[in-house]
C-alpha positions in Angstrom: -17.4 100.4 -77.6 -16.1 99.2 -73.9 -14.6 101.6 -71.4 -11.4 100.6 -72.1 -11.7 101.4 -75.8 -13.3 104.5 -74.9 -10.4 105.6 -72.7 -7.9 104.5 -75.6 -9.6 106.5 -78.4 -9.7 109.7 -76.1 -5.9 108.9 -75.1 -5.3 108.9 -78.8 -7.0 112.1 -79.7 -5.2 113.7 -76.9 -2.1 112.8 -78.2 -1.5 110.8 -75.4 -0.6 106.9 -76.6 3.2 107.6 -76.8 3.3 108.2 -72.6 4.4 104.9 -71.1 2.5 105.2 -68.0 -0.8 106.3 -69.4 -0.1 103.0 -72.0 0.5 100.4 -69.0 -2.4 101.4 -67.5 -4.6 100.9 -70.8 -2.8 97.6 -71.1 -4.0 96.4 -67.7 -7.6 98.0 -68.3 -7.9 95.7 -71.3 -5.9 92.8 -69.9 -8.4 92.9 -66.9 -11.3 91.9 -69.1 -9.1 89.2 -71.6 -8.7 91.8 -74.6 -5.1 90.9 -74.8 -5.3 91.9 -78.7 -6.3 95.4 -77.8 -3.3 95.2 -75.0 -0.8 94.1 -77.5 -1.5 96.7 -79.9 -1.8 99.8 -77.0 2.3 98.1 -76.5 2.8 98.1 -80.4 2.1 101.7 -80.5 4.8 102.8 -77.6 8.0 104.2 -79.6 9.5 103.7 -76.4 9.2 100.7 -74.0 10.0 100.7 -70.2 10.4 97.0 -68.2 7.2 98.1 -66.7 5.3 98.4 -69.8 6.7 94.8 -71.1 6.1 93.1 -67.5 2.7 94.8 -68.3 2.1 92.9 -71.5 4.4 89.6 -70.4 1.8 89.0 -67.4 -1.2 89.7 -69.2 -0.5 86.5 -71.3 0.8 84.5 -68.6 -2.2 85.5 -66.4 -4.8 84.7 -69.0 -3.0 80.8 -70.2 -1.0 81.9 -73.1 2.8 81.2 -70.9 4.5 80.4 -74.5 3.1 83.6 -75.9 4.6 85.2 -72.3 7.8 83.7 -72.8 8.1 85.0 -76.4 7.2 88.5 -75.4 10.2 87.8 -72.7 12.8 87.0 -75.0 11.8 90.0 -77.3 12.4 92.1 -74.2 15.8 91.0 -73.9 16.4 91.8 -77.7 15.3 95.3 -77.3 18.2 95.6 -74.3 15.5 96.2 -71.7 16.5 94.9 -68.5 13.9 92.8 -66.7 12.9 93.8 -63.2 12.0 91.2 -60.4 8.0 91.2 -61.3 9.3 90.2 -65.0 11.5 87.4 -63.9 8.7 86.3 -61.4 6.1 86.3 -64.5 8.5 84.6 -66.5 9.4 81.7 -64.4 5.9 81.0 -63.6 5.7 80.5 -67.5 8.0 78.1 -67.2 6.4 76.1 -64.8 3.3 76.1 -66.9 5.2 75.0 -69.7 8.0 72.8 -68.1 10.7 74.5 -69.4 13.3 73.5 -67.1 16.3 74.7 -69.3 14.7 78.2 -70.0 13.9 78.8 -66.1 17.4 77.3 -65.0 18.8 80.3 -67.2 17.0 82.4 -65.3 17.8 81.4 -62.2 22.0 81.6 -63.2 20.7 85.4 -64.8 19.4 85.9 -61.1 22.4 84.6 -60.1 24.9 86.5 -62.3 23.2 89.6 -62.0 22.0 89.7 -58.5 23.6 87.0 -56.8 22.1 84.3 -55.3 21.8 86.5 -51.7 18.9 88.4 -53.4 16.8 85.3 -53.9 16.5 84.5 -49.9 15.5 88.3 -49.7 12.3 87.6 -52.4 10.0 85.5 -50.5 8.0 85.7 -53.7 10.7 85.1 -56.4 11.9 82.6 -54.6 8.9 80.3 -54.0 8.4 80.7 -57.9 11.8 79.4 -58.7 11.5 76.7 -56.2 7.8 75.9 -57.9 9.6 75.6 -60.7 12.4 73.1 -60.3 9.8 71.0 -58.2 7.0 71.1 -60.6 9.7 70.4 -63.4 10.9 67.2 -62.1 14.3 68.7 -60.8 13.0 68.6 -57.1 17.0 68.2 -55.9 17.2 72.2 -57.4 14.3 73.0 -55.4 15.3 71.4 -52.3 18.8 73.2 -52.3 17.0 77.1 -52.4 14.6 75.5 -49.7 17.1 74.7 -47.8 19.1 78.1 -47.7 15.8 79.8 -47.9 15.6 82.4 -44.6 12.0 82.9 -44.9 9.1 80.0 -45.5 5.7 80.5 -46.0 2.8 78.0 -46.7 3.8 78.4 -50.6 7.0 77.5 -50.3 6.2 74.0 -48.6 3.6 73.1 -50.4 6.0 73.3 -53.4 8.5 70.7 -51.6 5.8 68.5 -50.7 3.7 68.9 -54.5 7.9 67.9 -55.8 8.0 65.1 -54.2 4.5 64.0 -54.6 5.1 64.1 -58.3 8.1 62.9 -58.8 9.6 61.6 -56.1 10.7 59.7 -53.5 7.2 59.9 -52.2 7.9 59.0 -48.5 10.2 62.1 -48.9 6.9 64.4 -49.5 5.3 63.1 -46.1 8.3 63.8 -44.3 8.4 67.4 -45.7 4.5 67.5 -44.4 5.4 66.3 -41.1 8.2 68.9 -41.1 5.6 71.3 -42.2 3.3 70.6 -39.5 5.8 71.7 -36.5 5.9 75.3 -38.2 2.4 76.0 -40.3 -0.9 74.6 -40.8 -1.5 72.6 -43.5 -4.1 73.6 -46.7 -5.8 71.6 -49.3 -2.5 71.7 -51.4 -0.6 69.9 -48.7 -3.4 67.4 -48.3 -3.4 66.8 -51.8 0.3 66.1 -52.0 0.0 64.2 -49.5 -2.7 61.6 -50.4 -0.4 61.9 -54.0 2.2 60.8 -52.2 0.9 57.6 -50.9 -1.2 57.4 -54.1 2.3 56.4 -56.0 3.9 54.7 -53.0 0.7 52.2 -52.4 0.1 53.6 -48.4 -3.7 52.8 -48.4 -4.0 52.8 -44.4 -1.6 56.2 -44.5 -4.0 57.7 -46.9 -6.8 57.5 -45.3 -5.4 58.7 -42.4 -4.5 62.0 -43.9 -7.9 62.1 -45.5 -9.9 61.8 -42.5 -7.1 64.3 -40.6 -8.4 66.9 -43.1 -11.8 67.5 -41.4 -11.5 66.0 -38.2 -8.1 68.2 -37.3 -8.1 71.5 -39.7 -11.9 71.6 -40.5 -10.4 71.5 -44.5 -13.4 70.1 -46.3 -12.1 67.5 -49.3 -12.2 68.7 -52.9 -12.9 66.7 -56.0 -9.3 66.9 -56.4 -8.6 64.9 -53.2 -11.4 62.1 -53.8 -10.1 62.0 -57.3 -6.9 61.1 -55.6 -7.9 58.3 -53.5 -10.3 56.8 -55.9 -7.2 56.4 -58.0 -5.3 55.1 -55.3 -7.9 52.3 -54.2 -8.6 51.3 -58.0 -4.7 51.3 -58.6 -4.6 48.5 -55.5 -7.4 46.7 -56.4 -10.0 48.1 -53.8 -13.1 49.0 -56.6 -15.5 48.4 -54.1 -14.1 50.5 -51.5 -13.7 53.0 -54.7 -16.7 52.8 -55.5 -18.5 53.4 -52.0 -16.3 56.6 -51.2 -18.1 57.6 -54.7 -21.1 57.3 -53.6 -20.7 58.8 -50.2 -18.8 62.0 -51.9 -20.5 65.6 -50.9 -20.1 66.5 -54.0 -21.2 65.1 -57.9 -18.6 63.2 -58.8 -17.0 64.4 -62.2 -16.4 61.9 -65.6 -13.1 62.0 -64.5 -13.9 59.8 -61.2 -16.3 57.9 -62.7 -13.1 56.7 -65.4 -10.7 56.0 -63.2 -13.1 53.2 -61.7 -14.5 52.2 -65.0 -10.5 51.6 -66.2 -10.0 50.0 -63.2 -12.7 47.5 -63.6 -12.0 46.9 -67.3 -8.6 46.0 -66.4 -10.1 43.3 -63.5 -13.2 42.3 -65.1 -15.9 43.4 -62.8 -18.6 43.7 -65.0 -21.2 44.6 -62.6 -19.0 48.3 -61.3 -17.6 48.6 -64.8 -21.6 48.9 -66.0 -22.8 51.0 -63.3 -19.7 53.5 -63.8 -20.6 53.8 -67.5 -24.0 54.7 -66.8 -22.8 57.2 -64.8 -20.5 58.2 -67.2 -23.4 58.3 -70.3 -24.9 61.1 -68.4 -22.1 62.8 -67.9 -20.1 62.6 -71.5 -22.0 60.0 -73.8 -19.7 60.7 -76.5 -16.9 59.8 -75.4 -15.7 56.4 -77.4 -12.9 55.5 -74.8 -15.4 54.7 -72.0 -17.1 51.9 -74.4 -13.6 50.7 -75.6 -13.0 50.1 -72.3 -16.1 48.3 -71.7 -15.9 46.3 -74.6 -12.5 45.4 -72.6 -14.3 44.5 -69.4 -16.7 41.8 -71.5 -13.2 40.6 -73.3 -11.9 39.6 -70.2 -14.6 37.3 -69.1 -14.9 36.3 -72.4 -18.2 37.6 -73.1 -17.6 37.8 -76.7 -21.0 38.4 -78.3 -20.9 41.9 -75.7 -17.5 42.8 -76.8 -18.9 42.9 -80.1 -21.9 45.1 -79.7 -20.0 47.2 -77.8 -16.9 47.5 -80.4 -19.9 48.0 -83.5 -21.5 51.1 -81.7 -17.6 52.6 -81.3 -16.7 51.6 -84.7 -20.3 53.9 -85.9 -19.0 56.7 -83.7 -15.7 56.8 -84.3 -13.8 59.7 -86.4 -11.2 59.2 -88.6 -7.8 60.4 -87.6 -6.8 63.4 -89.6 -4.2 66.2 -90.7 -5.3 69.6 -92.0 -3.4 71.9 -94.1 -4.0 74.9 -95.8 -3.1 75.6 -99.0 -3.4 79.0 -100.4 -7.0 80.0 -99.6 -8.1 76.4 -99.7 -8.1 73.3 -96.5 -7.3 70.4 -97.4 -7.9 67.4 -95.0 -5.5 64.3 -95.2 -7.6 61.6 -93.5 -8.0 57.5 -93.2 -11.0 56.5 -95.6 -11.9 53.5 -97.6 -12.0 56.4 -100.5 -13.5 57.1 -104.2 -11.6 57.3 -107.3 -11.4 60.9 -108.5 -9.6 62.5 -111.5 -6.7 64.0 -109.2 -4.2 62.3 -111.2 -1.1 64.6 -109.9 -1.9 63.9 -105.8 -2.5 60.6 -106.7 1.5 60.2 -107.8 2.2 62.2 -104.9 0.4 59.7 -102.8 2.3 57.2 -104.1 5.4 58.3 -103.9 4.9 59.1 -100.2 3.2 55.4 -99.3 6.8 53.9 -101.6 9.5 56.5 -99.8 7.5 55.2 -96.6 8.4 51.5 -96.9 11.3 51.8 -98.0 12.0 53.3 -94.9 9.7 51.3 -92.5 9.7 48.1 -94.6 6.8 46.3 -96.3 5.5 44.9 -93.4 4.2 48.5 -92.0 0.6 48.2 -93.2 -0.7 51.7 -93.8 -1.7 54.1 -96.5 -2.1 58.0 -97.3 -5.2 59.7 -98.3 -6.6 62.8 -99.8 -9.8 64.5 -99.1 -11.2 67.8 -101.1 -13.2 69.8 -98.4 -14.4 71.9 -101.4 -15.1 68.8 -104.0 -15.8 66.1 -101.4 -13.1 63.8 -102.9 -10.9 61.1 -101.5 -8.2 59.6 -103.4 -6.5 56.6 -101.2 -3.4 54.9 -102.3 
């Protein structure tokens, strides 16, 4: 039994469980070490719920990866006519970010809005670098830009969100003049780096790159990440540079992850360098040999010089590897697996007509030229029936 549990049973046997305060602190023993089960069911047993005890539970999921689950919990909180404090909407918008739910997190801002006014945003340093986070990371970076601009405080946060916006989405020369703006008031970290090099990643400014690559060290002593190399790999295989790529591989501090090693391997499957594209999937057989995508795109690389004989091996050992698509589904107690398969005839006389009558509804709606068919496999009988 953990502490936590220990503390809970005692809590119980007190009579204690029904107290809000001793509850939200049980919640946050067991959402400290992941047992957001245990949490849930600490909030289950409350007959009444505070805001502080459903920010409690809300961040717990939102903390640990689960922002759906968050938002969920969120919108059950409205139903129960508890009104969210600032820590809840925080929480919650940052669940929207992870998500990209642009439409739920613009309702919150107009709740903020509505119910606060918009004044009490600019006094929230926190709440509002999380909306503008948002609206950047969402792909509405005009939103963002219009808190940033009435923002009356700015911390590192909020510029890195402005320059991230643009980065991603757009115009890209826009995110270097937010980091040259940002320069005159804060030093730069990583994150602005990284949105940087992003944003000449997408605009093509090789020579601009590298100038903000080298500034990293040479100005603000911020040593590179994978991240950042990952970035300008992509950047010189995207323009054609694979031996450049390859050589800032090579001279990297670090190991450089499958990730790296892909982007130069897709790169020279798309040019035809044979001699890169092989020494990238060696690198990357050491790394992640099962993965079929890096000898699909060898198999590409030999295609394109025409060494067909290659192609072929190459295309055999992924044909040998591959897995079939599939779709489970459970039926009753029982899994049943719809797969592609050259199949076996079986007795299953009934799926067979409903296999049939799905592949005949199907061209009649696609049209007999869609070649494709359905299949059934029986986890517990090892059957396939194919139509």
């Amino acid at each position: 039994m953990t502490g936590g549990a220990q503390v809970h049973s005692l809590v119980i046997k007190l009579g204690y469980n029904a107290n809000p305060y001793i509850a939200t602190a049980l919640m946050s023993v067991y959402s400290e070490t992941g047992l957001l089960d245990d949490a849930h069911k600490v909030f289950d047993e409350l007959p009444n719920r505070t805001a502080v005890c459903w920010t409690s539970l809300i961040s717990a999921y939102e903390r640990h990866g689960y922002p759906r689950r968050a938002l969920e919990m969120f919108r059950h909180m409205q139903l129960d006519n508890v009104d969210p404090d600032r820590v809840t909407i925080t929480v919650a918008i940052s669940a929207c970010t992870a998500l990209g739910a642009l439409d739920l997190g613009s309702w919150i801002y107009t709740y903020i809005c509505r119910n606060w006014g918009k004044e009490s945003i600019l006094e929230d340093l926190i709440l509002q670098n999380a909306l503008i986070n948002m609206y950047a990371k969402c792909g509405d970076v005009k939103a963002a830009r219009c808190i940033f601009d009435t923002a009356k405080l700015r911390d590192i946060t909020t510029w890195t969100s402005m320059v991230m916006g643009y980065a991603l989405h757009g115009p890209a020369i826009e995110a270097l003049h937010m980091f040259d703006m940002m320069e005159k008031e804060l030093v730069p970290n990583h994150v602005a780096f990284l949105g940087a090099l992003m944003a000449c990643n997408h605009a093509g400014l090789v020579d601009e790159a590298w100038r903000y690559f080298e500034r990293m060290e040479k100005e603000y002593r911020i040593k590179p990440k994978i991240t950042h190399f990952g970035c300008m790999v992509d950047m010189l295989c995207r323009m054609g540079l694979l031996e450049d790529a390859y050589r800032l591989i090579m001279n990297m501090p670090m190991k450089p992850n499958a990730m790296i090693w892909r982007t130069l391997l897709g790169a020279c499957s798309d040019s035809g360098n044979i001699s890169l594209a092989s020494q990238a999937r060696a690198c990357l057989a050491e790394l992640d040999s099962g993965y079929a995508g890096d000898d699909v795109a060898m198999s590409n690389a030999y295609a394109k010089l025409g060494y067909w004989e290659e192609k072929t091996i190459v295309r055999d050992r992924v044909r040998r590897r591959r897995q079939p698509g599939c779709s489970l589904i459970e039926i009753g107690s029982r899994t049943r697996e719809f797969a592609i398969s050259d199949g076996v005839k079986c007795e299953h006389n009934e799926l067979k007509e409903i296999i049939k009558g799905l592949t005949e509804n199907s061209k009649s709606l696609l049209g007999d030229s869609e070649n494709f068919t359905f299949s059934y496999v029986d986890l517990d009988g090892g059957y396939i029936v194919k139509e």
